[in-house]
Residue frames as a rotation matrix with the C-alpha (Angstrom) as fourth column:
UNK 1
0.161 -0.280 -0.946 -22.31
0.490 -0.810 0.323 -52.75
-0.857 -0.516 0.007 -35.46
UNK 2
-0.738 -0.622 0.261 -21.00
0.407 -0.101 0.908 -52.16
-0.538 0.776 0.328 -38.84
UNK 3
-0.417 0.888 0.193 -24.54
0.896 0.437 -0.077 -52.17
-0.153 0.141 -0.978 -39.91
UNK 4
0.516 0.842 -0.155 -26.10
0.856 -0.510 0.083 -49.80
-0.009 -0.176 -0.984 -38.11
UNK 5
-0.440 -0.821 -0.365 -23.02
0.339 -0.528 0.779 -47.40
-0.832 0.219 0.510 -39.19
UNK 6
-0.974 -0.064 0.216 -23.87
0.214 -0.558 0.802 -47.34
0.069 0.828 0.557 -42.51
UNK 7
0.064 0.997 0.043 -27.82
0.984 -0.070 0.165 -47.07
0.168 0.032 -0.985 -41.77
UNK 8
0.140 -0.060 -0.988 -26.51
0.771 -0.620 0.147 -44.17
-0.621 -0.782 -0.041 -39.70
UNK 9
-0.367 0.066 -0.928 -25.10
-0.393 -0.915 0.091 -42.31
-0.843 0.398 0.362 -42.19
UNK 10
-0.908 -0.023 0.418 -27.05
0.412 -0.224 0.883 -43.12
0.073 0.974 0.213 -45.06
UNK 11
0.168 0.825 -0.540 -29.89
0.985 -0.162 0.059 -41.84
-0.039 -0.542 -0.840 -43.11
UNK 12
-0.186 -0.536 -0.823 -27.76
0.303 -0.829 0.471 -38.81
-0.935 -0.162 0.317 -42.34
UNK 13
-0.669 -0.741 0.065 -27.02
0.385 -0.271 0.882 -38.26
-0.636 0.615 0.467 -45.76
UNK 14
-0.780 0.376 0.501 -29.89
0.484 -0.147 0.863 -38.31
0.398 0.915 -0.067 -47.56
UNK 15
0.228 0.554 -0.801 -31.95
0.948 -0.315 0.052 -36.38
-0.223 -0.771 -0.597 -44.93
UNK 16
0.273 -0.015 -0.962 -29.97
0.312 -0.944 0.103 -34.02
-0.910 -0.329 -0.253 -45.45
UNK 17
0.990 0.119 0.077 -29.65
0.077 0.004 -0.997 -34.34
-0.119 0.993 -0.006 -49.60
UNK 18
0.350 -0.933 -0.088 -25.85
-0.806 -0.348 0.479 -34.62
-0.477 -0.097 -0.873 -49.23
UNK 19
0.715 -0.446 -0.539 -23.19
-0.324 0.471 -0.820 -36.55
0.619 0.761 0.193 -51.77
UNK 20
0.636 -0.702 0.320 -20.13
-0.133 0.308 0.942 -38.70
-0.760 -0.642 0.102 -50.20
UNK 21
0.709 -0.557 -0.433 -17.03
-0.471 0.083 -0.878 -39.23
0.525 0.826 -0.203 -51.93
UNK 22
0.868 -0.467 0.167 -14.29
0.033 0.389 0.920 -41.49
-0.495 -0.794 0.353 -50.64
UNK 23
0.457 -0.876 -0.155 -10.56
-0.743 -0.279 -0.608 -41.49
0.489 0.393 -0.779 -51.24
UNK 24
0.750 -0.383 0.539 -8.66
-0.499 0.207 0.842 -44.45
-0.434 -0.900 -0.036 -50.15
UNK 25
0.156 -0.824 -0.546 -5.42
-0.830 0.191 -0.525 -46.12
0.536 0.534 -0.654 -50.36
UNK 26
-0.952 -0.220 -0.212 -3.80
-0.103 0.885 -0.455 -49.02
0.288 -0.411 -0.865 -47.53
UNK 27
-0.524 0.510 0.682 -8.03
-0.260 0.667 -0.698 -49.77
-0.811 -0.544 -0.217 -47.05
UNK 28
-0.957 -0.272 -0.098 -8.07
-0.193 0.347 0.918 -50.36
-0.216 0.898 -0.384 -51.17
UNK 29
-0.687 0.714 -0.140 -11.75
-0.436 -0.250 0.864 -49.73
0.582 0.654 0.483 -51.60
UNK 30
-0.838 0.176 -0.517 -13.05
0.482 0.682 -0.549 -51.56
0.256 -0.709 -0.657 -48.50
UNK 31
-0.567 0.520 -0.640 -14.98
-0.026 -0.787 -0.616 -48.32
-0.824 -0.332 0.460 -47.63
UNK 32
-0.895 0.008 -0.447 -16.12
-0.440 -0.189 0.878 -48.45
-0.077 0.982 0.173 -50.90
UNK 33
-0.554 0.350 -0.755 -17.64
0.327 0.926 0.190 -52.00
0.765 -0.141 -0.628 -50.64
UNK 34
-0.786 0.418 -0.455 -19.02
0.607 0.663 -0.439 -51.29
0.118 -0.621 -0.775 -48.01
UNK 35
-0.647 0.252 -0.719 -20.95
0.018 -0.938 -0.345 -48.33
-0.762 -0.236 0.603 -48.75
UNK 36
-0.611 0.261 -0.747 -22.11
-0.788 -0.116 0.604 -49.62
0.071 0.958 0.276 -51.67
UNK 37
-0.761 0.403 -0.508 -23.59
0.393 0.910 0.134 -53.15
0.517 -0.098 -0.851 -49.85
UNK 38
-0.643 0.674 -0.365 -26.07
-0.039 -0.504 -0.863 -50.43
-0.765 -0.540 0.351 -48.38
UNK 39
-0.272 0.251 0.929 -29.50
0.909 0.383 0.163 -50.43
-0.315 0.889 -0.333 -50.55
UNK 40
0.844 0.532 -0.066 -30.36
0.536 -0.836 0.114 -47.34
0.005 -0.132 -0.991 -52.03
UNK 41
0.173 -0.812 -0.557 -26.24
0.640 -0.337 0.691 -46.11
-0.749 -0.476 0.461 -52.18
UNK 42
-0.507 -0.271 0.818 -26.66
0.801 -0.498 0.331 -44.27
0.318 0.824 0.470 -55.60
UNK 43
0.523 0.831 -0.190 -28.93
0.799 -0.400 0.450 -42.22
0.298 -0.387 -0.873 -53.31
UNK 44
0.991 -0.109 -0.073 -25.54
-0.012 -0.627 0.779 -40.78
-0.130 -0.771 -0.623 -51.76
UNK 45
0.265 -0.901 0.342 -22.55
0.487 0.432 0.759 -41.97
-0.832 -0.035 0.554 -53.42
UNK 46
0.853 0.046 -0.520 -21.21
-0.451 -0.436 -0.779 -39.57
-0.263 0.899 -0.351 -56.14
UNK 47
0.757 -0.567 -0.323 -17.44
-0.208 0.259 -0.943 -40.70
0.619 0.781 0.079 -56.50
UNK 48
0.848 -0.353 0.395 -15.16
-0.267 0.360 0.894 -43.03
-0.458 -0.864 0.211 -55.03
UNK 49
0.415 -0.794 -0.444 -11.12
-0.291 0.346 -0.892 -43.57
0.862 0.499 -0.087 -55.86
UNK 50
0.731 -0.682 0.025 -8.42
0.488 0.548 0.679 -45.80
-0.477 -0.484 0.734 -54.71
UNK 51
0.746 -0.652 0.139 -5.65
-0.466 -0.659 -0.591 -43.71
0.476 0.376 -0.795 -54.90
UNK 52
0.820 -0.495 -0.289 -2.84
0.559 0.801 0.214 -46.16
0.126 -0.336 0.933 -53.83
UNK 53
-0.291 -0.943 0.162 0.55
0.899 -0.328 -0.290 -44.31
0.326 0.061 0.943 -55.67
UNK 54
-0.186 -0.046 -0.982 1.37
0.590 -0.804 -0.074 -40.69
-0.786 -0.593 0.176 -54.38
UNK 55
-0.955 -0.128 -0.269 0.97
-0.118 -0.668 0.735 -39.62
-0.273 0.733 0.623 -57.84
UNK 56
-0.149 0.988 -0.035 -3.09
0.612 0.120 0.782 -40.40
0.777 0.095 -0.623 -57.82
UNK 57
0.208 0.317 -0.925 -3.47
0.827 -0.562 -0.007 -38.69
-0.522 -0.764 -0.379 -54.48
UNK 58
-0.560 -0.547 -0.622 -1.84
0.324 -0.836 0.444 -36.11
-0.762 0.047 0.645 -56.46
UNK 59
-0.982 -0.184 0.037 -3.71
0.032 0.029 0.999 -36.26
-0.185 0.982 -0.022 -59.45
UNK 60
-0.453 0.889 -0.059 -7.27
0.656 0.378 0.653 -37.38
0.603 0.258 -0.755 -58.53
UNK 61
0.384 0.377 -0.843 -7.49
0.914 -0.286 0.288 -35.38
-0.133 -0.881 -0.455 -54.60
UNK 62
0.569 -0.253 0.783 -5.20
0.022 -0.947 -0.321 -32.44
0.822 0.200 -0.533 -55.58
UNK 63
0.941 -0.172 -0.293 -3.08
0.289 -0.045 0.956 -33.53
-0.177 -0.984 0.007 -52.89
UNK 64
0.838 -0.545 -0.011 0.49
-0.520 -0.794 -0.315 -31.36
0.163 0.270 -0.949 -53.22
UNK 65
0.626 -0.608 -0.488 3.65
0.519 0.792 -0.321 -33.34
0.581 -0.053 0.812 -53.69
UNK 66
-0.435 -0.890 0.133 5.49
-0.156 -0.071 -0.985 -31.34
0.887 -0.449 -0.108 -51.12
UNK 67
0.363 0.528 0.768 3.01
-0.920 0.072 0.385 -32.44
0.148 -0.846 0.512 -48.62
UNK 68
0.971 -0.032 -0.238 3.72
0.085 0.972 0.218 -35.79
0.224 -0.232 0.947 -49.08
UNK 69
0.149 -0.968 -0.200 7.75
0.085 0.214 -0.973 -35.03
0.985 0.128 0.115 -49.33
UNK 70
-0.358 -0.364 0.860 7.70
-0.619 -0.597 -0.511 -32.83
0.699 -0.715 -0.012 -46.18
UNK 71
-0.206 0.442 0.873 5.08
-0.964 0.061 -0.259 -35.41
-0.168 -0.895 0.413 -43.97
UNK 72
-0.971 -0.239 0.027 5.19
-0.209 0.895 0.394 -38.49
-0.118 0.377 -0.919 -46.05
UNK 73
-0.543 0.759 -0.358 2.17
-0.195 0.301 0.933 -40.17
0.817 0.577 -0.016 -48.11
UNK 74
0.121 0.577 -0.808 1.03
0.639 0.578 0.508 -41.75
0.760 -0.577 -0.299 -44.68
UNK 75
-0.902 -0.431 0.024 0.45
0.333 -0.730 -0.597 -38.28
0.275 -0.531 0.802 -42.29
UNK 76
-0.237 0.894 -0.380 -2.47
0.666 -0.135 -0.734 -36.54
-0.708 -0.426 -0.563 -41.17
UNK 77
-0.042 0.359 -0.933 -1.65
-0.373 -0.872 -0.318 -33.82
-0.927 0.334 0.170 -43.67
UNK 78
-0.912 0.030 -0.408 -1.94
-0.409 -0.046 0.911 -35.95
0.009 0.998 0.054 -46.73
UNK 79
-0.735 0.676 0.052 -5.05
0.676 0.724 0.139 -37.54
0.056 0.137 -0.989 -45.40
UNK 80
0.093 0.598 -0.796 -6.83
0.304 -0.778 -0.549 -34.01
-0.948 -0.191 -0.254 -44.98
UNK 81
-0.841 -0.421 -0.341 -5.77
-0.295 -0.171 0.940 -33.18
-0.454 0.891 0.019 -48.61
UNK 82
-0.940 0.335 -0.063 -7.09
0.191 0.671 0.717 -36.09
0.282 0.662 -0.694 -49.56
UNK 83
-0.237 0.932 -0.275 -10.55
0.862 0.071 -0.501 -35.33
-0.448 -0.355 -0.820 -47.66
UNK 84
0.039 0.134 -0.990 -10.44
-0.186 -0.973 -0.139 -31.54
-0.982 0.190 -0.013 -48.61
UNK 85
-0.916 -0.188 -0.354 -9.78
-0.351 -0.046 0.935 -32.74
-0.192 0.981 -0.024 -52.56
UNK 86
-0.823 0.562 0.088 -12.86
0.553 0.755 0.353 -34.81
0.132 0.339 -0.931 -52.84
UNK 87
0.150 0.927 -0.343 -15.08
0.661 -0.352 -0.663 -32.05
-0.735 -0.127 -0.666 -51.73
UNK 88
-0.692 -0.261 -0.673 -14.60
-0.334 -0.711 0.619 -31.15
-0.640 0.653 0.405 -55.45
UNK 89
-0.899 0.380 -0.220 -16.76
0.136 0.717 0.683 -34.14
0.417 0.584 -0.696 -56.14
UNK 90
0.116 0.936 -0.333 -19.21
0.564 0.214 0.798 -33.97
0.818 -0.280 -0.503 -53.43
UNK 91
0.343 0.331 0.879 -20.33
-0.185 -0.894 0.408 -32.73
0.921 -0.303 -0.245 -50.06
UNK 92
0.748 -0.056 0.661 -18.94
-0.663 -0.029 0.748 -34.87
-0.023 -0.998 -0.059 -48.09
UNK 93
-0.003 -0.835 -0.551 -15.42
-0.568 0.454 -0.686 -37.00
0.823 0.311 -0.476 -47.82
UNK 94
0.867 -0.233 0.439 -13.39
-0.380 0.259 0.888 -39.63
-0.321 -0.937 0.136 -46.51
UNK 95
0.666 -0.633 -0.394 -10.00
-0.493 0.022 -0.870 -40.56
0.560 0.774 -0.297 -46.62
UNK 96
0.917 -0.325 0.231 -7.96
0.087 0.729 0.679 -43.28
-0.389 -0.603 0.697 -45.62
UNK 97
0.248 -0.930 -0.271 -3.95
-0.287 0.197 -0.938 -43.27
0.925 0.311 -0.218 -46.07
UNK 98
0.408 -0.333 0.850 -1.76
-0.911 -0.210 0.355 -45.95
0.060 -0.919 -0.389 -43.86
UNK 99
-0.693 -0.634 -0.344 0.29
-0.663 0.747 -0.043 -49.01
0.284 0.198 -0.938 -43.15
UNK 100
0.605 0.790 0.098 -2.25
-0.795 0.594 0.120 -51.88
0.037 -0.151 0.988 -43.29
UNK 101
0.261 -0.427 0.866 0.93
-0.566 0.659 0.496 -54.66
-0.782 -0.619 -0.070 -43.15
UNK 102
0.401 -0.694 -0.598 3.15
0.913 0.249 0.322 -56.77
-0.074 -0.676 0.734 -43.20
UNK 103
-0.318 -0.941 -0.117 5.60
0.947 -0.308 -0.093 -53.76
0.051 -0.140 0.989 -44.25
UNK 104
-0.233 0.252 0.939 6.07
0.411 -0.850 0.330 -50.54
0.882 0.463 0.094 -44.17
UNK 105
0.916 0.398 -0.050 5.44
0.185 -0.307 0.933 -48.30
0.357 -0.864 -0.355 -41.19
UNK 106
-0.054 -0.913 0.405 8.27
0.120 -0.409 -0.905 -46.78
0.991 0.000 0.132 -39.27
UNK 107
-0.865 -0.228 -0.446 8.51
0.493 -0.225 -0.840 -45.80
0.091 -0.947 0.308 -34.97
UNK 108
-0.599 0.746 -0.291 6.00
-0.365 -0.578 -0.730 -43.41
-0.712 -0.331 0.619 -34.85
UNK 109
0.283 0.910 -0.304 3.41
-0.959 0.262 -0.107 -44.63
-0.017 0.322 0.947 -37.41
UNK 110
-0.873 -0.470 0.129 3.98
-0.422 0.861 0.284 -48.60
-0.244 0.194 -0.950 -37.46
UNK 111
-0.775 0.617 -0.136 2.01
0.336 0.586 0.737 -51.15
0.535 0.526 -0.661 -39.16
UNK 112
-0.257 0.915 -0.312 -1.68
0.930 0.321 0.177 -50.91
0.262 -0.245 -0.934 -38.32
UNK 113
-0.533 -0.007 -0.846 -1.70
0.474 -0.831 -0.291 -47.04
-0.701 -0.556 0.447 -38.21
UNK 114
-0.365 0.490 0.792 -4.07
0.930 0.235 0.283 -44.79
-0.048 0.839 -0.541 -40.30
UNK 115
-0.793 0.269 -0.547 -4.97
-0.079 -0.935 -0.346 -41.42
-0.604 -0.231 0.763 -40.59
UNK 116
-0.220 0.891 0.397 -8.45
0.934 0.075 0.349 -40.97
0.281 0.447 -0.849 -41.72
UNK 117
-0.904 -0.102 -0.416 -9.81
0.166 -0.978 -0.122 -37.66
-0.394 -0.180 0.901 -42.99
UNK 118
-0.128 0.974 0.185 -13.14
0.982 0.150 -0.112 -36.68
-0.137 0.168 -0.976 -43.32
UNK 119
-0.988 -0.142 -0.063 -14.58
0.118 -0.948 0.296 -33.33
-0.102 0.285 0.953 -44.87
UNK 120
-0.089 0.996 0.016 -17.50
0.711 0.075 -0.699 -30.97
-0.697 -0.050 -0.715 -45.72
UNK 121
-0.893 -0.248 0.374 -18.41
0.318 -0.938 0.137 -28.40
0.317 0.242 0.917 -47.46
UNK 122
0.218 0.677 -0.703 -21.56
0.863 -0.470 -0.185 -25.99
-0.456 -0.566 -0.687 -45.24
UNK 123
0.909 0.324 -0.263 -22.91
0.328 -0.944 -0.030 -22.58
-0.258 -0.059 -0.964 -45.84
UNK 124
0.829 -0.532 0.173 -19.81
-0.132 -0.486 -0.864 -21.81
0.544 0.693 -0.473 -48.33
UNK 125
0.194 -0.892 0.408 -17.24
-0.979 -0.203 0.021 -22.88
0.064 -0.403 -0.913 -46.42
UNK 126
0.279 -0.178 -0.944 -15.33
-0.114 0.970 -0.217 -26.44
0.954 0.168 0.250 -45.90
UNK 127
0.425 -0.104 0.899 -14.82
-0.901 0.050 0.431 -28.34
-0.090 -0.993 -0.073 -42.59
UNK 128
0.410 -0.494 -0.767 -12.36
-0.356 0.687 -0.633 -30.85
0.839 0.533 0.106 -42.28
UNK 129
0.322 -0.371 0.871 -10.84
-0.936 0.012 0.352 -33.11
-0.141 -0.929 -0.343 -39.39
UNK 130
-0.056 -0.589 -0.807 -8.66
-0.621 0.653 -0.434 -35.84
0.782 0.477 -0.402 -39.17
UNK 131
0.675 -0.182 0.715 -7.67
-0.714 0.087 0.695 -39.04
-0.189 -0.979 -0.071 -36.55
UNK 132
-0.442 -0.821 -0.363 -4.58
-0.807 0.540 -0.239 -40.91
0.392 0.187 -0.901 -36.22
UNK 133
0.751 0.659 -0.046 -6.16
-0.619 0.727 0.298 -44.59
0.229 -0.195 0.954 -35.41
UNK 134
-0.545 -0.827 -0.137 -3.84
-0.838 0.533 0.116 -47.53
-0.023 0.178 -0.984 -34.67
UNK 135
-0.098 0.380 -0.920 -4.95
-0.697 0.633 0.336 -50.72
0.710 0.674 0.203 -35.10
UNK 136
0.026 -0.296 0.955 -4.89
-0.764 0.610 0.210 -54.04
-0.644 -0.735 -0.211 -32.47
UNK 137
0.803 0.552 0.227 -4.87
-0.360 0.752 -0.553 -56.44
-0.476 0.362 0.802 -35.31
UNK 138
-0.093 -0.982 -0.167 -2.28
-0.411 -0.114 0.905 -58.00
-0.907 0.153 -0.393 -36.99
UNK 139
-0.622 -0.216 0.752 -2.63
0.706 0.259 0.659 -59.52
-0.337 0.941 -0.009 -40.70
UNK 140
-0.988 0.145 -0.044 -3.19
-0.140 -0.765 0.628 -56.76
0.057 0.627 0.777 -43.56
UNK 141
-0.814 0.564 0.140 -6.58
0.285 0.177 0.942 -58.23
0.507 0.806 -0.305 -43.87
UNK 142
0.333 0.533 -0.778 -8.30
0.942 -0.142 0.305 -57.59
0.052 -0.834 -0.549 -40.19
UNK 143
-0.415 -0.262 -0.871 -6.06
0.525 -0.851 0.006 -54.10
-0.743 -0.455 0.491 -40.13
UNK 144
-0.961 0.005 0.278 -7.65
0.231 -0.544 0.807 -53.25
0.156 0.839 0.522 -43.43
UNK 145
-0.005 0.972 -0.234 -11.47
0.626 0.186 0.757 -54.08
0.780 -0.143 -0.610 -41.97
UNK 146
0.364 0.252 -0.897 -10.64
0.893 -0.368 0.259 -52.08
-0.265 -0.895 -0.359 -39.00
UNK 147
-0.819 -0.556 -0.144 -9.21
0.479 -0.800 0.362 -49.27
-0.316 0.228 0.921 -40.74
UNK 148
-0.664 0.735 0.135 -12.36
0.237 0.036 0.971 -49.30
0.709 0.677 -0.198 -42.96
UNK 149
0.479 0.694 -0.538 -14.83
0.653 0.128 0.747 -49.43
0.587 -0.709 -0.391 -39.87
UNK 150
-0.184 -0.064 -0.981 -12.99
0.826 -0.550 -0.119 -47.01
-0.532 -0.833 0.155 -37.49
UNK 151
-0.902 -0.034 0.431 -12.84
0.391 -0.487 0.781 -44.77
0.183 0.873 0.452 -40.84
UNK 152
-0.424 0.892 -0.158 -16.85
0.238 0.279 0.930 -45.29
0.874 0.356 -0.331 -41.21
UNK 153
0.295 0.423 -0.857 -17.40
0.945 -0.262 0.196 -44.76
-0.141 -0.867 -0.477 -37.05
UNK 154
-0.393 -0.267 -0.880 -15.34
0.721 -0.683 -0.115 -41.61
-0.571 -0.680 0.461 -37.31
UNK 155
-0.908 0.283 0.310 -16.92
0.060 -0.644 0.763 -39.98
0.415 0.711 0.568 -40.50
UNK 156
0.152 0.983 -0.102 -20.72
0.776 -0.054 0.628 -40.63
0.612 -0.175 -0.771 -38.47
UNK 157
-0.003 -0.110 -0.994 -19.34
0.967 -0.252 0.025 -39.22
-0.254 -0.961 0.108 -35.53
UNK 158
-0.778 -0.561 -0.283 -18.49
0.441 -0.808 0.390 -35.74
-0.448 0.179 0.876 -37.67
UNK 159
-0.565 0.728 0.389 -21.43
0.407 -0.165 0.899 -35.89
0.718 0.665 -0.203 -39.71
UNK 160
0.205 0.766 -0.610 -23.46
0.869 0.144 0.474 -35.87
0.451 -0.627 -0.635 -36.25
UNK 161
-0.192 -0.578 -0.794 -21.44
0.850 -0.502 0.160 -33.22
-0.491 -0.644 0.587 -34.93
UNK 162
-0.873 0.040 -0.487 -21.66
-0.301 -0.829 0.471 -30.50
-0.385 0.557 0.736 -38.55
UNK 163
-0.819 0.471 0.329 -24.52
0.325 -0.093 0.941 -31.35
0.473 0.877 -0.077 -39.99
């Protein structure tokens, strides 16, 4: 399944001569990796950061430190940011920010939650959209693969949709 994901959108991409950038943090370059185990990924990859501390999201994505104060680091609005910064790099984004485990997480977002943000930029303008995911898995390492892979399903799913 995973597979034919990334066929999907490096097809996508380079059909349509488009750049990807990624931004992640609690899936620590996973997206990366895998985007890069694709042959042919310098075809479509311009620039990819792990932005872990709030002060890289801040620094690399242009994400605003009262976003994070007001909605915390792990929100929907710091994971748009983070998609909407990267389309300084390229034409297209993704962005991962969430509690991949054991700690961390809180009532409303607990462990295995993620917000994943995904961007464009079209005919002068930017499109951006976001989903709150939860996980079913339970050690950091399976919630980090599924973060990484629901990421990766929901950025095709947008691509298919704007492009």
């Amino acid at each position: 399944m995973k597979n034919k994901i990334l066929n999907d959108l490096k097809n996508i991409l380079i059909k349509n001569n488009l750049k990807l950038s990624s931004g992640e943090s609690c899936t620590g370059g996973l997206i990366s990796s895998y985007l890069t185990d694709i042959d042919g990924a310098s075809n479509f990859i311009e620039q990819n950061f792990v932005t872990y501390a709030p002060k890289a999201k801040q620094r690399f994505l242009n994400v605003k430190k009262e976003t994070i104060e007001k909605h915390s680091v792990v929100s929907k609005e710091v994971a748009l940011q983070m998609a909407e910064g990267l389309l300084e790099y390229a034409d297209v984004s993704i962005s991962t920010t969430g509690y991949s485990g054991p700690t961390g997480g809180d009532d409303k977002n607990p462990v295995g939650t993620v917000f994943i943000g995904v961007g464009l930029k079209k005919d002068g303008k930017i499109i951006t959209d976001f989903i709150r995911y939860v996980s079913k898995f339970n050690t950091r390492c399976e919630i980090k693969e599924d973060f990484a892979t629901a990421a990766l399903e929901q950025l095709l799913s947008f691509l298919k949709k704007h492009v």
